[in-house]
N, C-alpha and C positions, 0 to 999 in steps of 0.2 A: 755588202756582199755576205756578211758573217752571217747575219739577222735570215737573207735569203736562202743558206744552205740550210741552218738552226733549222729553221719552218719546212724543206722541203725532209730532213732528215727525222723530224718528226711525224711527217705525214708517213711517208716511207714506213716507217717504225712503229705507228700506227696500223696501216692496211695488212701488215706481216701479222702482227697480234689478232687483228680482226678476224683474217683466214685460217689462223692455228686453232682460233678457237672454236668455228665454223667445222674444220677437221675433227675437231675431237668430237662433237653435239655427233656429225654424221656417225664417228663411228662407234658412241655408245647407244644410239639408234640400232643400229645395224648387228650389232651386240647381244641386243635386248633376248635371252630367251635362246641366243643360236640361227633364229631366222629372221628374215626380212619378209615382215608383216604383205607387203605388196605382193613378193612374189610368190608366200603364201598364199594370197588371195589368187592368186593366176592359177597355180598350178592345180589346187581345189577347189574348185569351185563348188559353192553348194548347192542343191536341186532337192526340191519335192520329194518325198517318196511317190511314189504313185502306187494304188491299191495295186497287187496283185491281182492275176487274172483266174478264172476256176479253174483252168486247165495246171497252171502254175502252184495251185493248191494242192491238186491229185494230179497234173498233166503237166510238160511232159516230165519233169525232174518227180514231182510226186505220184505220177501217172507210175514211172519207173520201179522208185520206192512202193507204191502200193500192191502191186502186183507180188501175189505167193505171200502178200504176209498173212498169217495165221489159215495158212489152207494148206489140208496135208494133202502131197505130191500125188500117195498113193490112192487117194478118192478117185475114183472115174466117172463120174456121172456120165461120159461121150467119148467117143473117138470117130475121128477124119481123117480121111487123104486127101492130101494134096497135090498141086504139082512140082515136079523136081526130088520125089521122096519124101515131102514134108510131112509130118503128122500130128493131127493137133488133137493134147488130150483135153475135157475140160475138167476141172478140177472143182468150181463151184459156180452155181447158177442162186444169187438170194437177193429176196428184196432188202431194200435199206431205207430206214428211215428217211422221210422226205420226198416220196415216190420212186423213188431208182431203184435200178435192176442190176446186178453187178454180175458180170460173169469173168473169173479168172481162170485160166489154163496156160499152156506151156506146148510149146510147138519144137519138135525135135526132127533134126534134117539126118533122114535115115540113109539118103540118098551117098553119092560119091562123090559131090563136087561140091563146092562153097556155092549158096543159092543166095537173092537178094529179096528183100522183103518190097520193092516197089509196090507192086503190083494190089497190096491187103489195105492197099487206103483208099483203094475205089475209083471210079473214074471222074469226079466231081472236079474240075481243075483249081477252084479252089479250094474244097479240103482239102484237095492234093498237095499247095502249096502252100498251104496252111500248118502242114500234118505229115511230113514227108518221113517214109517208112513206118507206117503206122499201122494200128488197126480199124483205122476211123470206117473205113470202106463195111462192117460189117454191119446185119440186120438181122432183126428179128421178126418173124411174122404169127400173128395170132389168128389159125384158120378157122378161130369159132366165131371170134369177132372181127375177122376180114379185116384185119389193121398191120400195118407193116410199121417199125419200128427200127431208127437210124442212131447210131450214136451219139450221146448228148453233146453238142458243141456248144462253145460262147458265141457272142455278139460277134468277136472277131473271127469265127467260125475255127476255131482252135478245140479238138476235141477232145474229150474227159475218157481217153484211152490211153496205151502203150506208143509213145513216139519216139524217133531216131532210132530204131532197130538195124542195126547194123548185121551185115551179112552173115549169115550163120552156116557154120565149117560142118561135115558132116561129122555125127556122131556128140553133136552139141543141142542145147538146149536154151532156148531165148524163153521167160517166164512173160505172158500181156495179164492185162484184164482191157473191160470197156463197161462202160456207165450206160444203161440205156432207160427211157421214163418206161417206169413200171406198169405193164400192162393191168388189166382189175382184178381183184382176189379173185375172180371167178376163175381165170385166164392159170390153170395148172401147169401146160406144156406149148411151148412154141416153139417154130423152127427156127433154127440159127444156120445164118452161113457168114463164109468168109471167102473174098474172091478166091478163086482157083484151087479153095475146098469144096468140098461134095457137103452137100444141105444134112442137118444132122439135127434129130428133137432132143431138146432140153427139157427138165421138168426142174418146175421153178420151187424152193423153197425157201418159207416164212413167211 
């Protein structure tokens, strides 16, 4: 009977060692650094970058950013009405390396009521939901060479203009531009519109 407690009392006494030390391995694991490596791995996972898109370059966050840099306010090259009081000046009509056509300007609600930009992205229901409050909706027409001329979009038809224009309060002032393929050196003046403005000639320079 001695022999048989001796034996179970060491087994006992054993598997108690076994677990303690099992205990401790887990928790200078768990230790390591402050995190658990696993749940690390869960909670970031990691992913590709994926190239940016051209809209994403100039559009819409740099579409945002690009508009009115380095173009004084006071230039007039144009002025439109619109509707609900809107007024759009432009500010600069030039070509840009690469074949593009850049026109930025500044549209200021003269009117009395907060107006909504819907309507300046055109009726195409995918730029529309592509481009939502945008200026994607405008064009350019060259009437020497009979060529009409849409804002440059990517592949995911996302366009290289002013996007998420939020409502603009009256006595306020929202800054766009838009990208469009540059007509031929030959090509001086072309009409420009923009939904629910009145058509207005630009003359192009560079």
């Amino acid at each position: 009977m001695s022999m048989r407690r001796t034996t179970t009392t060491r087994r006992a006494m054993t598997a108690v060692t076994i677990t303690a030390a099992l205990a401790l391995a887990l928790t200078g694991c768990g230790d390591d650094g402050g995190e658990d490596p696993q749940s690390t791995g869960s909670t970031a996972p990691s992913a590709p970058a994926s190239p940016s898109a051209p809209e994403d370059k100039g559009e819409p966050q740099q579409e945002d950013t690009a508009a009115g840099e380095n173009v004084d306010p006071n230039v007039k090259l144009a002025e439109t009405r619109g509707q609900g009081g809107f007024v759009l000046v432009i500010n600069e009509v030039k070509r840009d390396s690469g074949g593009f056509l850049t026109i930025q300007g500044q549209v200021t609600n003269e009117g009395d009521t907060r107006q909504t930009t819907t309507t300046w992205s055109g009726s195409e229901v995918n730029i529309v939901n592509k481009n939502p409050n945008s200026v994607a909706g405008a064009t350019l027409v060259d009437k020497v060479g009979k060529k009409r001329y849409y804002v440059l979009r990517d592949t995911d038809s996302r366009c290289l203009c002013t996007t998420a224009i939020t409502p603009i309060a009256p006595g306020k002032t929202a800054q766009i531009f838009m990208q469009f393929p540059a007509p031929p050196q030959t090509t001086t003046e072309v009409d420009f519109t923009l939904p629910t403005f009145a058509t207005t000639s630009l003359k192009i320079s560079g």
